[in-house]
DRENPA-3360 file (N, C-alpha, C; in nm, 2 decimals, always signed):
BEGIN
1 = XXXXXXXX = -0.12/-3.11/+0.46/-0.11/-3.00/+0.37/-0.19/-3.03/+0.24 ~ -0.27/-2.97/+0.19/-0.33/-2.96/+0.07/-0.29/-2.85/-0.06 ~ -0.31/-2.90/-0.13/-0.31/-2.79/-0.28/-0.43/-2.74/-0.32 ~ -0.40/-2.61/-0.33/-0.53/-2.55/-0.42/-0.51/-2.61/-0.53 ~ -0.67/-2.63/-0.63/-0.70/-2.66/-0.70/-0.80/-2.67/-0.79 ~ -0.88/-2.72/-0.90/-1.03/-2.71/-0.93/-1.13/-2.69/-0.80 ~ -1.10/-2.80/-0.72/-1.27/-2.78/-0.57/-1.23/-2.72/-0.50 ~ -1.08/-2.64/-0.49/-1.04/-2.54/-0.40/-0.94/-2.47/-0.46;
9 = XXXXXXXX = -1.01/-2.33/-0.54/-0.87/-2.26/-0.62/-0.84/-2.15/-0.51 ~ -0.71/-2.15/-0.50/-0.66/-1.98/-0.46/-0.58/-1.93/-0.54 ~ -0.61/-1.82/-0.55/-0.51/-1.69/-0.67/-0.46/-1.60/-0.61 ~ -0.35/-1.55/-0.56/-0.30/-1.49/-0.56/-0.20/-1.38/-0.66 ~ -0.27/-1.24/-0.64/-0.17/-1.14/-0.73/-0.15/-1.00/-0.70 ~ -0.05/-0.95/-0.76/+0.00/-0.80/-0.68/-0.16/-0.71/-0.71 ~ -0.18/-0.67/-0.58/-0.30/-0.57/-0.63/-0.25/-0.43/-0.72 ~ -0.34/-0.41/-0.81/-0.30/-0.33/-0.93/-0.36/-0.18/-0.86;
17 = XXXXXXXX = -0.38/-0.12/-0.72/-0.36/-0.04/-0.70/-0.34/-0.01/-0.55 ~ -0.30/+0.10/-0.50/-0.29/+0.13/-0.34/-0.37/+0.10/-0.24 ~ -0.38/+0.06/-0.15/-0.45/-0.01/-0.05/-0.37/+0.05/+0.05 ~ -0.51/+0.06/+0.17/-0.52/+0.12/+0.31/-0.56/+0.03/+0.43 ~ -0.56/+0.04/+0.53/-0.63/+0.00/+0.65/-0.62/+0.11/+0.77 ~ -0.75/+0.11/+0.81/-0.77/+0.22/+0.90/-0.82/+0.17/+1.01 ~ -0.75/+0.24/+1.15/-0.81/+0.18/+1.26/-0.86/+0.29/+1.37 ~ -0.94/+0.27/+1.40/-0.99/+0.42/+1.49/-0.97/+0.54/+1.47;
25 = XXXXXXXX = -1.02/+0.56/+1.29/-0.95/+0.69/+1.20/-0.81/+0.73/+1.24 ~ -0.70/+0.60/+1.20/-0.59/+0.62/+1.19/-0.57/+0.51/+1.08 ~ -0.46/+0.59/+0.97/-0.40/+0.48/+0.90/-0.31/+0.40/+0.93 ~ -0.31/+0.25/+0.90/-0.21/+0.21/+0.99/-0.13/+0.14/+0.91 ~ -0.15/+0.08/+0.79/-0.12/+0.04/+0.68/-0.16/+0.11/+0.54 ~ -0.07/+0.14/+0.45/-0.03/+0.22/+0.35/+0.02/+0.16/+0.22 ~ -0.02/+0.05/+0.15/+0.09/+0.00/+0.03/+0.05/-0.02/-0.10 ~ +0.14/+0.01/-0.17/+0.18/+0.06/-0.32/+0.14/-0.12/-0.36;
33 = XXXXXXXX = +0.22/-0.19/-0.27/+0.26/-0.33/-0.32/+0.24/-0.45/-0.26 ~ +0.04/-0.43/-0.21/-0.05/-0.51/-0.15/-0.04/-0.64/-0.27 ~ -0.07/-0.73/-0.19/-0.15/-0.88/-0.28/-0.26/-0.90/-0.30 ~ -0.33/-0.99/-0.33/-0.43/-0.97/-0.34/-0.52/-1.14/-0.35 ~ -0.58/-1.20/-0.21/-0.56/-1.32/-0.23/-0.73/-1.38/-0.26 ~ -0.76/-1.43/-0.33/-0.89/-1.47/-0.38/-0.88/-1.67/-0.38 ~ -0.94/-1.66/-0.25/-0.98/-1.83/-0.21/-1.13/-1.86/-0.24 ~ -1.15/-1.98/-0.35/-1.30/-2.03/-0.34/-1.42/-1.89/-0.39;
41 = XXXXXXXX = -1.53/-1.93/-0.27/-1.65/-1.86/-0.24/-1.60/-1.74/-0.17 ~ -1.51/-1.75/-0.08/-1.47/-1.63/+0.05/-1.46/-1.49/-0.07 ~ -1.50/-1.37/+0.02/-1.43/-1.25/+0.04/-1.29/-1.23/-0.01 ~ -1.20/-1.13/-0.10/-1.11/-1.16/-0.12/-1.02/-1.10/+0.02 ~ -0.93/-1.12/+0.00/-0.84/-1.07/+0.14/-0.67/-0.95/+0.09 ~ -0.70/-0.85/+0.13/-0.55/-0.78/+0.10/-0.45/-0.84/+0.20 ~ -0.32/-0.84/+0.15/-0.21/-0.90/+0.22/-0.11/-0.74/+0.21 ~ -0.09/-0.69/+0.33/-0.02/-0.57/+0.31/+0.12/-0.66/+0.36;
49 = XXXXXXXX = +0.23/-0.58/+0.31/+0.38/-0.62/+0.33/+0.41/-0.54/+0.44 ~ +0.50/-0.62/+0.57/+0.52/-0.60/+0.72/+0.57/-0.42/+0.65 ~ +0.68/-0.43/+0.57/+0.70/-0.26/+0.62/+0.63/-0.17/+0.57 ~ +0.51/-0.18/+0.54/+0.41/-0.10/+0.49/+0.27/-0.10/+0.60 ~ +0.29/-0.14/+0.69/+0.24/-0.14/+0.84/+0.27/-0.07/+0.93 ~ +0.20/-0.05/+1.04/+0.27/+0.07/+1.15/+0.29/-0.04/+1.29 ~ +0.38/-0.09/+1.25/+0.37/-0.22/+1.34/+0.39/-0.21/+1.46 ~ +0.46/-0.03/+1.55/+0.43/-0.02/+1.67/+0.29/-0.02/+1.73;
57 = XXXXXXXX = +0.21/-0.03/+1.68/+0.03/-0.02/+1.75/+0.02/-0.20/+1.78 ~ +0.06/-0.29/+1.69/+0.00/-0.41/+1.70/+0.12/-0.51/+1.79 ~ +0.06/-0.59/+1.88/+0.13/-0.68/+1.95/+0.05/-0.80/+1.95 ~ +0.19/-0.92/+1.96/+0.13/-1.07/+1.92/+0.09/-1.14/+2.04 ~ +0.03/-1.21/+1.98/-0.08/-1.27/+2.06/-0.04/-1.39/+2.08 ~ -0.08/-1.50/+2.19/-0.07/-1.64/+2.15/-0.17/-1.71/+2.10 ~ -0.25/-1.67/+2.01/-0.34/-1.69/+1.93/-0.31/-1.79/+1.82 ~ -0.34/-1.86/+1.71/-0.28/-1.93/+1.62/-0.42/-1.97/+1.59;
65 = XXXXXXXX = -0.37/-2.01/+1.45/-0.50/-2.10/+1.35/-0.42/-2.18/+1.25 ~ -0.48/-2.26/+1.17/-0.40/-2.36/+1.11/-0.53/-2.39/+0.94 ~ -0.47/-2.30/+0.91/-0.51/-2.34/+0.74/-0.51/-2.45/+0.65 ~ -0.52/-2.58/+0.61/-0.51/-2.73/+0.55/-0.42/-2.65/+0.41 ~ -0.48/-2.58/+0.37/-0.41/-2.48/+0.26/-0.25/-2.37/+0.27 ~ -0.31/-2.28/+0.35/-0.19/-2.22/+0.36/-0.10/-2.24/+0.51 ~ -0.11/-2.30/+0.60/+0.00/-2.35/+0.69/-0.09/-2.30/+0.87 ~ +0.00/-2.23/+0.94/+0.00/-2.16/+1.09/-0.01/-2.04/+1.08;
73 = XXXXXXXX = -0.14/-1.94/+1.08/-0.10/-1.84/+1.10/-0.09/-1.78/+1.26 ~ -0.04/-1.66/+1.28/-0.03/-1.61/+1.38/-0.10/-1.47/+1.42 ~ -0.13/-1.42/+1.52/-0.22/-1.35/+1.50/-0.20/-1.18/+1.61 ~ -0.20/-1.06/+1.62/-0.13/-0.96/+1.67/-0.29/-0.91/+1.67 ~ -0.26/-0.80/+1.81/-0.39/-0.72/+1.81/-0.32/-0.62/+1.79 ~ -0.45/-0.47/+1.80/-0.43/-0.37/+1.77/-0.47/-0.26/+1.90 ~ -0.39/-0.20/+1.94/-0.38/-0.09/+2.07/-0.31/+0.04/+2.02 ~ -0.48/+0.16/+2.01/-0.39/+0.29/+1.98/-0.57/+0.36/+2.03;
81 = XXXXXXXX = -0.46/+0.47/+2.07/-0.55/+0.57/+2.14/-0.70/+0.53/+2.23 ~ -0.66/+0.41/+2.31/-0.72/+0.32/+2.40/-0.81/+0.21/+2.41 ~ -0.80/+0.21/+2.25/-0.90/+0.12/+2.18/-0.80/-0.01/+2.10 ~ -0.88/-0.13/+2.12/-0.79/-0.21/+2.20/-0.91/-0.33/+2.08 ~ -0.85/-0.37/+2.01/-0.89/-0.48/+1.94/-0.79/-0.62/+1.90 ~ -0.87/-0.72/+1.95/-0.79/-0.88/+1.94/-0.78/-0.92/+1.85 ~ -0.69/-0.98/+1.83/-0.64/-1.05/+1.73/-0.72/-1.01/+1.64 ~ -0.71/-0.89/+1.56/-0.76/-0.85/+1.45/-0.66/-0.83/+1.32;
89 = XXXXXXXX = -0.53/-0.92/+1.33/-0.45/-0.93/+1.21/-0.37/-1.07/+1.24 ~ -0.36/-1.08/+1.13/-0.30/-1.23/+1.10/-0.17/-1.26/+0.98 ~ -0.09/-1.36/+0.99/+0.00/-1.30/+0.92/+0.06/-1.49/+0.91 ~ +0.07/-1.49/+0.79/+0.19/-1.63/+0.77/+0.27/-1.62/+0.78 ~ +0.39/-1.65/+0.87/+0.49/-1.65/+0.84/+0.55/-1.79/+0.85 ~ +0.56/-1.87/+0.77/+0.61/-1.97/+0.70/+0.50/-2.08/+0.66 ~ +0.42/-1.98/+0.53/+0.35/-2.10/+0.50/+0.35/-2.20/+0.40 ~ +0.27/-2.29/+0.38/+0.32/-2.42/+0.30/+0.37/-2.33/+0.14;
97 = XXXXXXXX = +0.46/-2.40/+0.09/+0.53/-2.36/-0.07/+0.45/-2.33/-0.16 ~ +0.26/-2.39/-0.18/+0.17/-2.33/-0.27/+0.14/-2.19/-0.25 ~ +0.20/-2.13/-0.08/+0.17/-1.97/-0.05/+0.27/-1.91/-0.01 ~ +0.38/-1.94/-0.10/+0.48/-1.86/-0.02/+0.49/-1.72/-0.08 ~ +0.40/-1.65/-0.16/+0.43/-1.53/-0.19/+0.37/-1.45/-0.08 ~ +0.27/-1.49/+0.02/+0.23/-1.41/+0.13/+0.29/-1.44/+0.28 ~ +0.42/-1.48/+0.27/+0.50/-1.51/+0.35/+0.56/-1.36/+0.43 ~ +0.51/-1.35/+0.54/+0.54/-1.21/+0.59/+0.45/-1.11/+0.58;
105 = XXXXXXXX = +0.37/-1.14/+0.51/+0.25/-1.01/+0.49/+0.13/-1.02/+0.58 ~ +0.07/-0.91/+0.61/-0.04/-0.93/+0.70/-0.20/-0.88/+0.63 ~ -0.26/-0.93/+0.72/-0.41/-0.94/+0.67/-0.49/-0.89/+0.78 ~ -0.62/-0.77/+0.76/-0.65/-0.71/+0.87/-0.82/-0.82/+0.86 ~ -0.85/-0.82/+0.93/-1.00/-0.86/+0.98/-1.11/-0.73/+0.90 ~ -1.20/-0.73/+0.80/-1.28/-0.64/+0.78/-1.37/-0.63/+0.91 ~ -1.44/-0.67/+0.95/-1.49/-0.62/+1.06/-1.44/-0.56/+1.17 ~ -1.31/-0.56/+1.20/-1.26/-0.48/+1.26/-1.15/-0.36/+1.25;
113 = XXXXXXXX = -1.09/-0.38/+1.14/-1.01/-0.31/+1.05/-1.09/-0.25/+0.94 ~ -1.05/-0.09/+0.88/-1.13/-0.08/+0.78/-1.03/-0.10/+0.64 ~ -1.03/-0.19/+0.57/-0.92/-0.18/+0.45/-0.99/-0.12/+0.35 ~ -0.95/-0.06/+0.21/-0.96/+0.00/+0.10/-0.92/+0.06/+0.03 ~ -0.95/+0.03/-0.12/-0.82/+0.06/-0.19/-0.83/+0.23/-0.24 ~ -0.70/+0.31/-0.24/-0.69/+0.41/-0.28/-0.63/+0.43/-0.42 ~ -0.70/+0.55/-0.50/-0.65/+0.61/-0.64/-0.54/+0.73/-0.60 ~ -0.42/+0.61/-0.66/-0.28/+0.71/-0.61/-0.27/+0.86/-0.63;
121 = XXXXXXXX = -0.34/+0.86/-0.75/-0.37/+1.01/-0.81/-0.43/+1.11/-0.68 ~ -0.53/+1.06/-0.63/-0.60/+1.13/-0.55/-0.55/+1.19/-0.42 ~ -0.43/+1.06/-0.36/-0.35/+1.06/-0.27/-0.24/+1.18/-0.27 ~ -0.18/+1.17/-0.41/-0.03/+1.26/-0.46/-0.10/+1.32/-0.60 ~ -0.23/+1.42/-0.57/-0.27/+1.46/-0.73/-0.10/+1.50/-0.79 ~ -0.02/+1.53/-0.74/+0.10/+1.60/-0.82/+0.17/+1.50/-0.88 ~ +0.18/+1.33/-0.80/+0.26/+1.24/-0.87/+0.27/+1.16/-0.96 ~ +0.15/+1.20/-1.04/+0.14/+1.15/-1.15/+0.20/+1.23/-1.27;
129 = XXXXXXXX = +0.14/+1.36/-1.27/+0.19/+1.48/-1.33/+0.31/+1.53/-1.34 ~ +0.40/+1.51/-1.20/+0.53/+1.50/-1.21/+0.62/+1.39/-1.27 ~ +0.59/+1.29/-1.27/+0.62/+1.17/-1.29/+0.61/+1.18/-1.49 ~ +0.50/+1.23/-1.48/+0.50/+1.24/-1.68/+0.63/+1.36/-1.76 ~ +0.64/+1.47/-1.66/+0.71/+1.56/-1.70/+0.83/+1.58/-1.61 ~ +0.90/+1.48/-1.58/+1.02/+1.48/-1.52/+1.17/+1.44/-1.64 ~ +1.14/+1.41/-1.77/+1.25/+1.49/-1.84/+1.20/+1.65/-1.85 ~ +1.12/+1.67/-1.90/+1.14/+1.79/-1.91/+1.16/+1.87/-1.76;
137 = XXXXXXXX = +1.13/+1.86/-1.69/+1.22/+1.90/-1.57/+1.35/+1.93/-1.56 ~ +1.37/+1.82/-1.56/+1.53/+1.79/-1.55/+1.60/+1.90/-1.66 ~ +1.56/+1.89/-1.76/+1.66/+1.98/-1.89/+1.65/+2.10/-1.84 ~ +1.55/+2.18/-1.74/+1.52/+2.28/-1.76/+1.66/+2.35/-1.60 ~ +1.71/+2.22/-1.53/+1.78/+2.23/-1.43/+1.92/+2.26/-1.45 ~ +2.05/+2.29/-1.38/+2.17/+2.36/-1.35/+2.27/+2.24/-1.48 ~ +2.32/+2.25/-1.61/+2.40/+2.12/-1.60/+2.53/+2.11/-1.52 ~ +2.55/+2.18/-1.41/+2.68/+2.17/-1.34/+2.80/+2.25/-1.37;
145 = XXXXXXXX = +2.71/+2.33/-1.47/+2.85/+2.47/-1.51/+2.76/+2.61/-1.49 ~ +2.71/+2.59/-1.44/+2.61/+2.74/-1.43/+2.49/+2.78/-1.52 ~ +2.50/+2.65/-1.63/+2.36/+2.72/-1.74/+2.26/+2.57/-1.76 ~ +2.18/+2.64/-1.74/+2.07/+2.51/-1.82/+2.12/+2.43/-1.96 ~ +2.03/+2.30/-1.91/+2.04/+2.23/-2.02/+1.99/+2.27/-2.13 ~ +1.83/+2.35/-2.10/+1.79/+2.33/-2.22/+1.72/+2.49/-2.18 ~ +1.70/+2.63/-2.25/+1.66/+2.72/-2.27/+1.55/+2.73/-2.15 ~ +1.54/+2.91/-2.04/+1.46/+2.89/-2.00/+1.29/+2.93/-2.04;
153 = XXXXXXXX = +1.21/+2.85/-1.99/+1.06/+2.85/-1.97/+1.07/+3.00/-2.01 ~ +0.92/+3.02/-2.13/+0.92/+3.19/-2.17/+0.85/+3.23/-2.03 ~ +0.86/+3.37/-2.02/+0.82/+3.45/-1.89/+0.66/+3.43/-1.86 ~ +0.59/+3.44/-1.77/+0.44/+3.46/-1.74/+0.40/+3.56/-1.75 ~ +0.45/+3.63/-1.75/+0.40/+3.84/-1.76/+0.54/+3.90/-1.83 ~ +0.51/+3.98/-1.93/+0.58/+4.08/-1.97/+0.63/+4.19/-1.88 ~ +0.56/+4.24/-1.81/+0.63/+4.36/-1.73/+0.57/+4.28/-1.53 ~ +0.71/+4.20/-1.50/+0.67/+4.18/-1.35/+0.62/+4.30/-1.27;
161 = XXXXXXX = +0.49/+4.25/-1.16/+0.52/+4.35/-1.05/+0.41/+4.47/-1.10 ~ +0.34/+4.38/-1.20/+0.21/+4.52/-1.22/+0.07/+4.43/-1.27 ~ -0.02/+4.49/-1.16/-0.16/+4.43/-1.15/-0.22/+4.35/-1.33 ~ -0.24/+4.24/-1.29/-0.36/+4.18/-1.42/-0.22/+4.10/-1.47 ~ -0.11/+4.09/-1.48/-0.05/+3.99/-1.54/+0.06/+4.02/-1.65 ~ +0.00/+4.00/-1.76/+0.08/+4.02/-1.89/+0.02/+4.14/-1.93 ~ +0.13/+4.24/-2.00/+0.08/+4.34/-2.04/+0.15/+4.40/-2.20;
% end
């Protein structure tokens, strides 16, 4: 077992936005609360968390590799709509204590998996927008005796039910 360090750093950190993986234009992986693992010279690598996976497509392999750094991984292919890729994910589960925050998470192969990160906004344009005005929401809802909390919203049109709007 080795330690990362100066002639071999790894960093690991929560990726600061949504991340995808697509496989045979299907998403298969979806998460809010990817990692984000940057070893050395290499490529960085997303670590999606198992329930943020569609983990009926992928079956394990007896495949295995052995990291000096991070431990045994294990490795699952991917089988959906007949297209059939090997061991194209990998996954620690129980690796040495310098990596245990990626303990259970998996990692797709770029060449064979497509990962990248999505802008939540663009995903849920509405969940941002709701999310800013969800007091005022709320006040504007039942308080449990029949009347609003707080006065309703003024009208959109003066006279409903006649062409052009407000009149």
């Amino acid at each position: 077992m080795k330690i990362p360090g100066p002639d071999h750093p790894i960093h690991i950190r929560a990726a600061d936005q949504r991340w995808r993986a697509r496989f045979q234009g299907h998403v298969i992986a979806d998460s809010a609360g990817a990692l984000v693992l940057e070893e050395g010279a290499y490529p960085q690598v997303i670590y999606f968390p198992r329930e943020d996976v569609s983990m009926e497509y992928l079956s394990r392999t007896t495949h295995s590799t052995h990291c000096p750094y991070k431990g045994d991984a294990s490795y699952y292919s991917i089988l959906m709509d007949g297209h059939l890729e090997e061991n194209a994910v990998w996954t620690y589960e129980g690796p040495y204590p310098a990596m245990q925050a990626i303990d259970g998470y998996l990692a797709f192969y770029p060449d064979k998996v497509e990962v990248y990160a999505v802008d939540d906004a663009a995903v849920n344009p509405r969940h941002v927008a709701a999310s800013e005005n969800v007091d005022e929401i709320v006040q504007h809802t039942d308080a449990g005796d029949g009347h609003a909390q707080r006065g309703q919203w003024p009208p959109t049109e003066d006279t409903p039910g006649l062409e052009g709007g407000v009149r």
